[in-house]
PDB file of N, CA, C and O in Angstrom:
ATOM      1  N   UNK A   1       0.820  -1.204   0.000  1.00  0.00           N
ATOM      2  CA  UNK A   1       0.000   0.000   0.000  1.00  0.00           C
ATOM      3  C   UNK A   1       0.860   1.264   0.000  1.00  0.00           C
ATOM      4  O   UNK A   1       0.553   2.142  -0.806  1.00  0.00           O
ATOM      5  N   UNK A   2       1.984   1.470   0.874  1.00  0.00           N
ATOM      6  CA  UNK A   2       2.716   2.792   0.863  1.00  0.00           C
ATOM      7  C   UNK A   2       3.182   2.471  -0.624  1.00  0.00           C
ATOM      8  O   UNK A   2       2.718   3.429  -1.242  1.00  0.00           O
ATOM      9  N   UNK A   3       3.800   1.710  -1.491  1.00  0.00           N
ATOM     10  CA  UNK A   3       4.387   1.783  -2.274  1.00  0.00           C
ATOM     11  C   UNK A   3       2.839   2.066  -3.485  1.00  0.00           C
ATOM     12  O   UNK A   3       3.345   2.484  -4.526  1.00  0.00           O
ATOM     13  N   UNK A   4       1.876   2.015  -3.600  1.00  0.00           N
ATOM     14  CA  UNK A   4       0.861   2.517  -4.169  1.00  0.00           C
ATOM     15  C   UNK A   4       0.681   3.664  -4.137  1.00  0.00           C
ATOM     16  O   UNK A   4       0.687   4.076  -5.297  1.00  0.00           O
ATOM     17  N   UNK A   5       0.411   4.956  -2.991  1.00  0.00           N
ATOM     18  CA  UNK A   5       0.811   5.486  -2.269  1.00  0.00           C
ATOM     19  C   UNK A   5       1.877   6.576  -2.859  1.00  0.00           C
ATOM     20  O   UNK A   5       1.639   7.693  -3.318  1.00  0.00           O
ATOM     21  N   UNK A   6       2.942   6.003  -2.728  1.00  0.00           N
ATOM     22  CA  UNK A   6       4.449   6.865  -3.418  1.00  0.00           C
ATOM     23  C   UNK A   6       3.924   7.079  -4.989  1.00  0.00           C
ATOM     24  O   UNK A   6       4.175   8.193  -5.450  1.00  0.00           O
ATOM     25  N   UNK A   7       3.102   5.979  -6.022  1.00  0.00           N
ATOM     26  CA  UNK A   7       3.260   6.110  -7.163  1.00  0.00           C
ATOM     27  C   UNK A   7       1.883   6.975  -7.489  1.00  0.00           C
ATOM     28  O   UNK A   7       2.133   7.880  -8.285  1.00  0.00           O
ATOM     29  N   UNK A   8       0.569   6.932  -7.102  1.00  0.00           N
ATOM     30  CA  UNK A   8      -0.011   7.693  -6.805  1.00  0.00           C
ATOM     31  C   UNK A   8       0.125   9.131  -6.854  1.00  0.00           C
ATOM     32  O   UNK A   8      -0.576   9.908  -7.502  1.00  0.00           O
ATOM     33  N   UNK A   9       1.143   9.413  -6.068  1.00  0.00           N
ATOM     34  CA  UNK A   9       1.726  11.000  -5.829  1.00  0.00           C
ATOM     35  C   UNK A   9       2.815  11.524  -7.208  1.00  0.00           C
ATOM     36  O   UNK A   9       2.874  12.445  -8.022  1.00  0.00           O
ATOM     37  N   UNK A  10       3.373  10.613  -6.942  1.00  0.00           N
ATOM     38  CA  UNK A  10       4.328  10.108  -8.393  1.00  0.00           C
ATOM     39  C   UNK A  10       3.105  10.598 -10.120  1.00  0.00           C
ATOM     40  O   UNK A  10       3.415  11.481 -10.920  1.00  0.00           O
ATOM     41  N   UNK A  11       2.139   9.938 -10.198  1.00  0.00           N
ATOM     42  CA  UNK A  11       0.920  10.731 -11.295  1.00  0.00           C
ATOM     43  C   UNK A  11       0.331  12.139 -10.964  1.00  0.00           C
ATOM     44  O   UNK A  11       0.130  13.035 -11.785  1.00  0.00           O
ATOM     45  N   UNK A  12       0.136  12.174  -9.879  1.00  0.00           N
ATOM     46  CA  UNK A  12      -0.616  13.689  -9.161  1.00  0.00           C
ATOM     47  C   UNK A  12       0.292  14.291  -9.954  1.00  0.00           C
ATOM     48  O   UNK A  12      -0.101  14.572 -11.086  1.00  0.00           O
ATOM     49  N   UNK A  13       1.794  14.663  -9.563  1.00  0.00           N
ATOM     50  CA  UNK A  13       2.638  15.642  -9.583  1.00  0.00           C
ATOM     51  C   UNK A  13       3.083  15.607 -11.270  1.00  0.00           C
ATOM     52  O   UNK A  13       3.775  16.512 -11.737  1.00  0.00           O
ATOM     53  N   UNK A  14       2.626  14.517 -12.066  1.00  0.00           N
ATOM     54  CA  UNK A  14       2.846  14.509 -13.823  1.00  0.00           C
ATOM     55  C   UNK A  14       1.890  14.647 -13.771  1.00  0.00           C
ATOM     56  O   UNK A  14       1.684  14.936 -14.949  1.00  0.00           O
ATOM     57  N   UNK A  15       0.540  14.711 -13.101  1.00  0.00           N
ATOM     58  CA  UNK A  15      -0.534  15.467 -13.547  1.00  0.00           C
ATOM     59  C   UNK A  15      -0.840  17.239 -13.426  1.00  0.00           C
ATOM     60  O   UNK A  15      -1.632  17.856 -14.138  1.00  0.00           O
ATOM     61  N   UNK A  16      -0.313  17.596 -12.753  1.00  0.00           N
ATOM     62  CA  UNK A  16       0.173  18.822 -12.336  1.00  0.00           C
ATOM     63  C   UNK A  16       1.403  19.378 -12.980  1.00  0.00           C
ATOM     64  O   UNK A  16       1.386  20.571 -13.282  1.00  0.00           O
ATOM     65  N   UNK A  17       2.307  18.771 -13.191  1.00  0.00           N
ATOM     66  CA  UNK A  17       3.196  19.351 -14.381  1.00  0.00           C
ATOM     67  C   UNK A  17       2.870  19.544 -15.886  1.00  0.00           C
ATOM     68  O   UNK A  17       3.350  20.448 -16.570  1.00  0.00           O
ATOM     69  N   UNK A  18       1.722  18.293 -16.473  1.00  0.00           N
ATOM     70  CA  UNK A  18       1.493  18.434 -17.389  1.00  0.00           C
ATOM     71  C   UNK A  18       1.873  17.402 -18.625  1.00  0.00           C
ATOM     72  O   UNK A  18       1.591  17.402 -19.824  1.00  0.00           O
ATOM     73  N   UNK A  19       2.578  16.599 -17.847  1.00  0.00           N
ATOM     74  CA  UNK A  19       3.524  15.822 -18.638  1.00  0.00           C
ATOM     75  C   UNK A  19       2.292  14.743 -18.900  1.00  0.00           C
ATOM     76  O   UNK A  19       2.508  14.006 -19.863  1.00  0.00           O
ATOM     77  N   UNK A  20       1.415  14.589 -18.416  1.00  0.00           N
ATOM     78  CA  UNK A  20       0.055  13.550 -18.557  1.00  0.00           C
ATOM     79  C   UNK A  20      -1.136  13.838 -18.320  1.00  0.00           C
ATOM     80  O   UNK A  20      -1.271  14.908 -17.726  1.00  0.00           O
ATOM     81  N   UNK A  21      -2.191  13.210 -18.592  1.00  0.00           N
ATOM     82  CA  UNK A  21      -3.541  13.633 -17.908  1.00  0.00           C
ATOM     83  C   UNK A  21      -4.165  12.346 -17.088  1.00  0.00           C
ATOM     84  O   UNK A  21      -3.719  11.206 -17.209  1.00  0.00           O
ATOM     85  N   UNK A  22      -5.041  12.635 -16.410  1.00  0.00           N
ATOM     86  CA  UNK A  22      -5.723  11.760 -15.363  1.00  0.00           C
ATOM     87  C   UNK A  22      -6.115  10.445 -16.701  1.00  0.00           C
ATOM     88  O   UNK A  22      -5.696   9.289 -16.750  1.00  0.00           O
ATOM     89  N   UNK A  23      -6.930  11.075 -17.539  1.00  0.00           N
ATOM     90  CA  UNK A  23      -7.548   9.990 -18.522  1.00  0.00           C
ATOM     91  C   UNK A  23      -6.496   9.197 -18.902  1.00  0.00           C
ATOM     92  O   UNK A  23      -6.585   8.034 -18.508  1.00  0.00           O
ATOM     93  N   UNK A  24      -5.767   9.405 -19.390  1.00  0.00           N
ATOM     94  CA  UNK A  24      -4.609   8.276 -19.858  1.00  0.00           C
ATOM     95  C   UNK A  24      -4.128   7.409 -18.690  1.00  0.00           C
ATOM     96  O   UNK A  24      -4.109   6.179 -18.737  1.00  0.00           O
ATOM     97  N   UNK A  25      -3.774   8.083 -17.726  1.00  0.00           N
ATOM     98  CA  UNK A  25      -3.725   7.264 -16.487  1.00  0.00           C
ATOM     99  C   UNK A  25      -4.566   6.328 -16.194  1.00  0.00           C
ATOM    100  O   UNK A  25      -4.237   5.172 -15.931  1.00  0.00           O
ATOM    101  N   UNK A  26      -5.504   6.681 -16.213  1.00  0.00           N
ATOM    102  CA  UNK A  26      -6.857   5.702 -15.925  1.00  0.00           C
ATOM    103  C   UNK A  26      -6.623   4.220 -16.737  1.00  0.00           C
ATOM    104  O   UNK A  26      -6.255   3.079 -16.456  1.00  0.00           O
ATOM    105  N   UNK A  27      -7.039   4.922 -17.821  1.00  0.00           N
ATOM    106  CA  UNK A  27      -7.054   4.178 -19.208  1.00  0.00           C
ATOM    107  C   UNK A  27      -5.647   3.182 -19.069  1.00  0.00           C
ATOM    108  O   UNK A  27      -5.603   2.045 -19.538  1.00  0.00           O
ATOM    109  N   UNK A  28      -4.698   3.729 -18.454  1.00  0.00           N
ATOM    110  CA  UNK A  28      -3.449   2.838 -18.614  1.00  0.00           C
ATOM    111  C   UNK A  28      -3.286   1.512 -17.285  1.00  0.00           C
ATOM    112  O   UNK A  28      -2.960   0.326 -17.249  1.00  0.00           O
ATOM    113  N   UNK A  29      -3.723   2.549 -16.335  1.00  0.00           N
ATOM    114  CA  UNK A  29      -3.058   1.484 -14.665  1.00  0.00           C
ATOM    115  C   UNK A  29      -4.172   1.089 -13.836  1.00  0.00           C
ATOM    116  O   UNK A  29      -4.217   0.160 -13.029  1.00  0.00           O
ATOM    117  N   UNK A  30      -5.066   1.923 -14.148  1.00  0.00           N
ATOM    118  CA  UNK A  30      -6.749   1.780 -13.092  1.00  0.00           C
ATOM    119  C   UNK A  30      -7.111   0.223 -13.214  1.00  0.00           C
ATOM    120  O   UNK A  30      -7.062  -0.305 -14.325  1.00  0.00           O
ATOM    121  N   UNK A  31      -7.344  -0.251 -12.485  1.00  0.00           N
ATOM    122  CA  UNK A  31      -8.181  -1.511 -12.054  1.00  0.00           C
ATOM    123  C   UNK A  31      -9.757  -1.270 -11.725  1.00  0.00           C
ATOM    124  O   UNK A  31     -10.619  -2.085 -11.395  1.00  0.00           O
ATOM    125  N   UNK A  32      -9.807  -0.313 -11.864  1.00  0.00           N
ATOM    126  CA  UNK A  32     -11.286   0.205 -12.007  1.00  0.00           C
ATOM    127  C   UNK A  32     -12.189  -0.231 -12.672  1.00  0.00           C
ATOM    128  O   UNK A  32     -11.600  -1.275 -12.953  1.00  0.00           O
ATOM    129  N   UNK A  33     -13.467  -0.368 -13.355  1.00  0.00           N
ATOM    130  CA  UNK A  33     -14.332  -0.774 -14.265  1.00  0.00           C
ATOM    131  C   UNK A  33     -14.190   0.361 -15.168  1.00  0.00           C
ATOM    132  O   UNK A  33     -14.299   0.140 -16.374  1.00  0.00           O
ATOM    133  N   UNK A  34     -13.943   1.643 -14.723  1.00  0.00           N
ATOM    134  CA  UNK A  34     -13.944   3.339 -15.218  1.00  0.00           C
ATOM    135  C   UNK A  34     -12.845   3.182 -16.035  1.00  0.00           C
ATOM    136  O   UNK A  34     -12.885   3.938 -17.006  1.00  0.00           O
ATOM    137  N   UNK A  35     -11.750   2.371 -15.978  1.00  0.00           N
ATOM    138  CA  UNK A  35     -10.846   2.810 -16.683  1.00  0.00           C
ATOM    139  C   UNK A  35     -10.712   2.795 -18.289  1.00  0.00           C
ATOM    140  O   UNK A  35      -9.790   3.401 -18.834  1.00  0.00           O
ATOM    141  N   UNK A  36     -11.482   2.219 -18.875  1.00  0.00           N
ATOM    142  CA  UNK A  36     -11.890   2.121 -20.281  1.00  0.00           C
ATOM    143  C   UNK A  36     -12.290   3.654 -20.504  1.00  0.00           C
ATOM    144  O   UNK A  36     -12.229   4.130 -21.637  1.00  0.00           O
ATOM    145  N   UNK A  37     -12.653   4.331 -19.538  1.00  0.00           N
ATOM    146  CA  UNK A  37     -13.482   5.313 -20.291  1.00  0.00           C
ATOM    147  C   UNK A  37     -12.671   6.389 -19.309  1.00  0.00           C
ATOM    148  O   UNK A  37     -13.339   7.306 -18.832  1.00  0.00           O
ATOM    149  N   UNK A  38     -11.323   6.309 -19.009  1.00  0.00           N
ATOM    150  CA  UNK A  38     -10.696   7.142 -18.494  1.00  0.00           C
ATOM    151  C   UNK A  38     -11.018   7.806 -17.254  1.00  0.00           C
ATOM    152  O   UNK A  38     -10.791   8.987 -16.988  1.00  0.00           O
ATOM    153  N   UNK A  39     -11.747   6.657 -16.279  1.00  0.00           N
ATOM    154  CA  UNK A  39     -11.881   6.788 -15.067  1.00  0.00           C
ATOM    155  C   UNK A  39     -12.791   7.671 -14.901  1.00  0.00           C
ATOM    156  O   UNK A  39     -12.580   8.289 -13.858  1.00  0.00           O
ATOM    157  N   UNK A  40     -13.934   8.105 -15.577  1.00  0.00           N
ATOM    158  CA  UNK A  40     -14.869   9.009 -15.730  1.00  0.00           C
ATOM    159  C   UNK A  40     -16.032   8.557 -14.859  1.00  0.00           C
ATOM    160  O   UNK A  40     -16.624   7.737 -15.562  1.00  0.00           O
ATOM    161  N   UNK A  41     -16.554   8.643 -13.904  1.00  0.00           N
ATOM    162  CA  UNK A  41     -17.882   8.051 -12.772  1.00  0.00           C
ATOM    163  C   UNK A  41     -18.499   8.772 -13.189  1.00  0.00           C
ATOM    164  O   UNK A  41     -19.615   8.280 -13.021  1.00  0.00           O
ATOM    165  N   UNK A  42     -18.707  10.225 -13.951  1.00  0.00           N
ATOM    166  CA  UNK A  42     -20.059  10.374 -14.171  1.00  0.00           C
ATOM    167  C   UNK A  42     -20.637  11.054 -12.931  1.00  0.00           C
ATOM    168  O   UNK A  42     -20.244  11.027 -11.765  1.00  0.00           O
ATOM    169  N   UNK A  43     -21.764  11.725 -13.545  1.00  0.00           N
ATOM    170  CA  UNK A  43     -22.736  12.429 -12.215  1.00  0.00           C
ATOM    171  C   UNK A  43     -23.006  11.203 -11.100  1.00  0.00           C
ATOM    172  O   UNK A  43     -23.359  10.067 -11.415  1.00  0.00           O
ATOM    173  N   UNK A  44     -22.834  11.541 -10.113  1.00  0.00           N
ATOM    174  CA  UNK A  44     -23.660  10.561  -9.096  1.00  0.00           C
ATOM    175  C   UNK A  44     -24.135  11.565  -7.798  1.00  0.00           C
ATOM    176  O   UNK A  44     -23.572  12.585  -7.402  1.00  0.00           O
ATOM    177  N   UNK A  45     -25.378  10.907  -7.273  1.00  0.00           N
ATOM    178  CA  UNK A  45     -26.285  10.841  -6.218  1.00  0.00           C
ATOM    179  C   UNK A  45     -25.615  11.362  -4.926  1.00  0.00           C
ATOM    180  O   UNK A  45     -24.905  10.459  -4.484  1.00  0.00           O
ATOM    181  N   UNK A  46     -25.566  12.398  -4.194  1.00  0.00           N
ATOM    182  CA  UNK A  46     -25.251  11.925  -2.556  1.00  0.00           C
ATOM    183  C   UNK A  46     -25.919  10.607  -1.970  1.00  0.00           C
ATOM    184  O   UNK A  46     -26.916   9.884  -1.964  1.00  0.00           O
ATOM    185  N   UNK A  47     -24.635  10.827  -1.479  1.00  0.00           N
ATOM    186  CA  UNK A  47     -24.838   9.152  -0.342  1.00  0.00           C
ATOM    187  C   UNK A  47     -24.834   7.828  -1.126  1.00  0.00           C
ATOM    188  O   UNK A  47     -25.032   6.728  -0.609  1.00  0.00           O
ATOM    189  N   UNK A  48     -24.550   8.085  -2.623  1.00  0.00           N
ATOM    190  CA  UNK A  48     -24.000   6.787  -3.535  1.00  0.00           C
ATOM    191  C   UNK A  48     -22.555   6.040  -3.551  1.00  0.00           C
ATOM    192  O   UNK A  48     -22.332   4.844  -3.742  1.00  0.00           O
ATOM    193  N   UNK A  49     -21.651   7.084  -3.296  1.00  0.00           N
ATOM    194  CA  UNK A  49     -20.089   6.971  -3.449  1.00  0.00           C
ATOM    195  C   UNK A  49     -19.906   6.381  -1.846  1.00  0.00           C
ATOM    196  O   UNK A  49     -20.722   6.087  -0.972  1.00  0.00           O
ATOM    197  N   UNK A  50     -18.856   6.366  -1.896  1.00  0.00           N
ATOM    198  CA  UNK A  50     -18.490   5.649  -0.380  1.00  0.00           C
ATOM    199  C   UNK A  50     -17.863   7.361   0.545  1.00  0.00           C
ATOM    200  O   UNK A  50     -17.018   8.140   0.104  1.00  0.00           O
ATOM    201  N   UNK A  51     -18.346   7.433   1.369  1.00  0.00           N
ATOM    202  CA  UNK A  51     -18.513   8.686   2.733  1.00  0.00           C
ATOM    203  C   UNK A  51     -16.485   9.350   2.023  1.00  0.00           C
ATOM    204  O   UNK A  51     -16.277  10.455   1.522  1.00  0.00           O
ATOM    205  N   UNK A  52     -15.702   8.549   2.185  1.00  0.00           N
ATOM    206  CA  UNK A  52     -14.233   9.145   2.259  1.00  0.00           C
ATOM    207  C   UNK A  52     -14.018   9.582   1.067  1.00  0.00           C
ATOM    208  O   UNK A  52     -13.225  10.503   0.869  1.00  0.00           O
ATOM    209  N   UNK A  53     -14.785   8.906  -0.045  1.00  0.00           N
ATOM    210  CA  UNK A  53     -14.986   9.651  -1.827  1.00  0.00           C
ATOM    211  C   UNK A  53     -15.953  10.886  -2.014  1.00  0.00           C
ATOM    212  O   UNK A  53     -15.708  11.977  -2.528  1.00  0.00           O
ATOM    213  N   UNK A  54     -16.678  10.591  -1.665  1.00  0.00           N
ATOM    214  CA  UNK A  54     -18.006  11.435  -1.266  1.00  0.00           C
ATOM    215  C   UNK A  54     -16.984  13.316  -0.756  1.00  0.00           C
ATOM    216  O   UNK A  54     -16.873  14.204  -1.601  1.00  0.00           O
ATOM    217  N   UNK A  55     -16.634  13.408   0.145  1.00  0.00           N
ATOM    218  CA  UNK A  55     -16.152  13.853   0.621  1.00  0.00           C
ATOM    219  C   UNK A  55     -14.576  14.438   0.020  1.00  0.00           C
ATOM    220  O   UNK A  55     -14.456  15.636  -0.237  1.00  0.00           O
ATOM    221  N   UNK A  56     -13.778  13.781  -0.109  1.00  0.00           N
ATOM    222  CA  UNK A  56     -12.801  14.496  -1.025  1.00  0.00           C
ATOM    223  C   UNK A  56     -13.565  15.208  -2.344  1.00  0.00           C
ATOM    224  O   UNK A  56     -13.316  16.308  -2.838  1.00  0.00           O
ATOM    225  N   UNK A  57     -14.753  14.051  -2.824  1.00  0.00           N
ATOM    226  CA  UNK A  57     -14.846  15.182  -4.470  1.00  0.00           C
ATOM    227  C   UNK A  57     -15.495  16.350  -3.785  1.00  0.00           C
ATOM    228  O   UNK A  57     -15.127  17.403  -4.306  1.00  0.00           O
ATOM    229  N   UNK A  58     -16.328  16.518  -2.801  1.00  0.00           N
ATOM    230  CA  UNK A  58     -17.186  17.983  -2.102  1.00  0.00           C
ATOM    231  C   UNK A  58     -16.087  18.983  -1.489  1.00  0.00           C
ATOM    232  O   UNK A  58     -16.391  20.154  -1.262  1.00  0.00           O
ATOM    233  N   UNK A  59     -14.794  18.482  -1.228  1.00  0.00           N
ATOM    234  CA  UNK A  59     -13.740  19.314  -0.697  1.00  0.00           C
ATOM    235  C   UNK A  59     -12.880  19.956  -1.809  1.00  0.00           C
ATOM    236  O   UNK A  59     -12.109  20.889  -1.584  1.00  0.00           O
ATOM    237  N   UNK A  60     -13.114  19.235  -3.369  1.00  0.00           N
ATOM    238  CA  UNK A  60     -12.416  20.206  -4.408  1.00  0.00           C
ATOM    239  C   UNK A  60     -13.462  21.163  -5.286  1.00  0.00           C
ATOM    240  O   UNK A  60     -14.678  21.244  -5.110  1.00  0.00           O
ATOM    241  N   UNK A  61     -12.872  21.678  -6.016  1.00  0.00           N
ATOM    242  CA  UNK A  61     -13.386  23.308  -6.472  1.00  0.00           C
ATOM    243  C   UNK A  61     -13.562  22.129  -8.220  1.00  0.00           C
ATOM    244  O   UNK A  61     -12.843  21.231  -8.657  1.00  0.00           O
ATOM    245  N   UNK A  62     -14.677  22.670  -8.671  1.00  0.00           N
ATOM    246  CA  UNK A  62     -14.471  21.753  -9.913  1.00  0.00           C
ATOM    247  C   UNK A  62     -12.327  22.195 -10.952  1.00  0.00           C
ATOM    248  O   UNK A  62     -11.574  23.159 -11.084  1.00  0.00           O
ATOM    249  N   UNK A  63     -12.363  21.001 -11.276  1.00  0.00           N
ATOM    250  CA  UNK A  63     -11.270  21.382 -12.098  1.00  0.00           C
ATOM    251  C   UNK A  63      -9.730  21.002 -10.859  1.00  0.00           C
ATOM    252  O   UNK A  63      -8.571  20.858 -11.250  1.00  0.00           O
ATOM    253  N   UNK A  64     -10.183  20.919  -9.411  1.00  0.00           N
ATOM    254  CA  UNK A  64      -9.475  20.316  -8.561  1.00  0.00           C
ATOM    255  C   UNK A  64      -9.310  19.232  -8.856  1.00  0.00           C
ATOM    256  O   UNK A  64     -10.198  18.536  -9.347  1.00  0.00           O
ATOM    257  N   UNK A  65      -7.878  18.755  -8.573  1.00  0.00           N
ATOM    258  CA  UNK A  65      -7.555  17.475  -8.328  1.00  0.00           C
ATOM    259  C   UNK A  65      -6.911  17.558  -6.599  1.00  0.00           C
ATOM    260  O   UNK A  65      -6.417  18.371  -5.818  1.00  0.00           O
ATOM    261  N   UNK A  66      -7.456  15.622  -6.705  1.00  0.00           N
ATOM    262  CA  UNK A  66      -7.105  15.642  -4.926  1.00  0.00           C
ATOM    263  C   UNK A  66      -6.075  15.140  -4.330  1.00  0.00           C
ATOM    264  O   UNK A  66      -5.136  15.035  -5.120  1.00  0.00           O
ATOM    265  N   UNK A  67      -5.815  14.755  -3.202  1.00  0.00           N
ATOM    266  CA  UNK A  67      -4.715  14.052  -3.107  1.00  0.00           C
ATOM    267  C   UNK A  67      -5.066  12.796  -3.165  1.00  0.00           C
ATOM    268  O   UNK A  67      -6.109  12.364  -3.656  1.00  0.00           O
ATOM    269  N   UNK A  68      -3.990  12.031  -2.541  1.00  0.00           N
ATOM    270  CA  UNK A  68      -4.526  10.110  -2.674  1.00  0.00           C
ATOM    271  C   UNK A  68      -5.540  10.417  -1.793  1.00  0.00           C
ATOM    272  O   UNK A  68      -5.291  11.227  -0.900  1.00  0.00           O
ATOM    273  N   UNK A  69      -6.768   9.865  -1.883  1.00  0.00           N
ATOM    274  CA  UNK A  69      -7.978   9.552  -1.282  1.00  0.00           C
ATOM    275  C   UNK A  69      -7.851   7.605  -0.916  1.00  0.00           C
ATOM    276  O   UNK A  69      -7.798   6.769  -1.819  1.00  0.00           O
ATOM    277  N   UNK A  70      -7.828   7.274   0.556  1.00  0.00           N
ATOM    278  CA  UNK A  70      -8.127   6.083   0.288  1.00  0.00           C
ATOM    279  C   UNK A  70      -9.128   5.785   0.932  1.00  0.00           C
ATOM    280  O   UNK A  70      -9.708   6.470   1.775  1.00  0.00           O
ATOM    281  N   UNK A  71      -9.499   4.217   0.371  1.00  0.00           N
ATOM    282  CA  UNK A  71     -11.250   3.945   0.615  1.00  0.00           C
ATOM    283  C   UNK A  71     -11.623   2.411   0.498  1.00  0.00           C
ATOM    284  O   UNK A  71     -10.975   1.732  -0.298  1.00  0.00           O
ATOM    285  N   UNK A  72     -12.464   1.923   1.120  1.00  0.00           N
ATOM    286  CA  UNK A  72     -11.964   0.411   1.563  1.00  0.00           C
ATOM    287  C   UNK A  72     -11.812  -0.048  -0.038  1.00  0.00           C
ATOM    288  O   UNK A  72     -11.153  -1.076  -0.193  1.00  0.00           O
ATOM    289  N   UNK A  73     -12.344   0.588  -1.263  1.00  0.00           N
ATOM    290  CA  UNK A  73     -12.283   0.004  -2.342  1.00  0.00           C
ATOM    291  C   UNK A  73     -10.596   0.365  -2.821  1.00  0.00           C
ATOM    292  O   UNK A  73     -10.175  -0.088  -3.885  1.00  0.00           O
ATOM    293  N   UNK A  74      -9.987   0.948  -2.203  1.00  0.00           N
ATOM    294  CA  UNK A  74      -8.176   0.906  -2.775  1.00  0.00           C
ATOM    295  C   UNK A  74      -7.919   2.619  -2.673  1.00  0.00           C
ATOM    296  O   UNK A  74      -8.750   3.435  -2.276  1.00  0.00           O
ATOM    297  N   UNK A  75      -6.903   2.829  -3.021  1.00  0.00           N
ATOM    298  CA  UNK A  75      -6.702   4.155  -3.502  1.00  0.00           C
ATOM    299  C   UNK A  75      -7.124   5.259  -4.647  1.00  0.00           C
ATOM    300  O   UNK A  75      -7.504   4.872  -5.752  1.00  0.00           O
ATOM    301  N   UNK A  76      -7.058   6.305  -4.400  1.00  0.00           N
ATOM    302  CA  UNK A  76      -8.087   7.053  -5.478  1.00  0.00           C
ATOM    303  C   UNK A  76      -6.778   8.717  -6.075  1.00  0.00           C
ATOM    304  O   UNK A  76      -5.917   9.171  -5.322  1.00  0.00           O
ATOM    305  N   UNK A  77      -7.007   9.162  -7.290  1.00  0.00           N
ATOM    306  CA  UNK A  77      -7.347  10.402  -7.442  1.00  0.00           C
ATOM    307  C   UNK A  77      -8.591  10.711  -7.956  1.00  0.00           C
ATOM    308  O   UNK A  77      -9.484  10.041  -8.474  1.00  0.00           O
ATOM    309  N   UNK A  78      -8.455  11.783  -7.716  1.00  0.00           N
ATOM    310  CA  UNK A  78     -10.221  12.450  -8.351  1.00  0.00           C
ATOM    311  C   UNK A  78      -9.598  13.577  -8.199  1.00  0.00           C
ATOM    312  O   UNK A  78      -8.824  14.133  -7.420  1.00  0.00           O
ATOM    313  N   UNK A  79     -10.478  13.852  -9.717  1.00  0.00           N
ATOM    314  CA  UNK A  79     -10.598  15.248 -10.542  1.00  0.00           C
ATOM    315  C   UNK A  79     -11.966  15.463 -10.544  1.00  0.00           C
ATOM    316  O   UNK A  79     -12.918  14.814 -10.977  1.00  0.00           O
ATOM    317  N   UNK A  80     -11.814  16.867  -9.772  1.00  0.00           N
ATOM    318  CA  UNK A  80     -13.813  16.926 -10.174  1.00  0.00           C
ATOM    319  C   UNK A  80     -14.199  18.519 -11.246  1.00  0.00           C
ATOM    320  O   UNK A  80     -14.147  19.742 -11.109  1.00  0.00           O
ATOM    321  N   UNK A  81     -14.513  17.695 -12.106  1.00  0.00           N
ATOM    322  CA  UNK A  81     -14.913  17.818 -13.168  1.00  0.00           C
ATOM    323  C   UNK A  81     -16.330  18.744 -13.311  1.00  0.00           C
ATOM    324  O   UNK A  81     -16.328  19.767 -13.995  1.00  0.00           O
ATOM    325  N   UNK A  82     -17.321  18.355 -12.721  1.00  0.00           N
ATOM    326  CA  UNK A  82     -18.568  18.930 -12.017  1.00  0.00           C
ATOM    327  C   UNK A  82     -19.528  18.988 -10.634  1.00  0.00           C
ATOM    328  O   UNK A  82     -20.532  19.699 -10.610  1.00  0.00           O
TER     329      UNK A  82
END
């Protein structure tokens, strides 16, 4: 997990430089179901996401990205988008 963790931060900061975007990331390393479609969840419901997801995407400004978010389903970034 720390070594998830390190690489995690490791994309944030090439996502923030510019050198990549979240979607390709997705699309490349995500174990997600999302990752076909570049990790995109889409509008969802309060009280659908899990409380620690829920919560990081309501703590960024759209167009924020977050830090590692983790959540019993694994580790996260999120970009919120809307």
């Amino acid at each position: 997990e720390a070594e998830a963790q390190r690489q995690l931060r490791t994309y944030r900061r090439q996502i923030e430089e510019g050198t990549t975007e979240l979607e390709t990331l997705a699309e490349r390393v995500s174990d997600c179901d999302t990752a076909q479609h570049g990790g995109d969840l889409g509008w969802f419901a309060s009280g659908y996401m899990q409380p620690e997801f829920e919560e990081a995407v309501l703590a960024l400004q759209v167009g924020g990205l977050s830090d590692v978010v983790e959540t019993a389903s694994g580790l996260h970034l999120i970009l919120r988008t809307g």
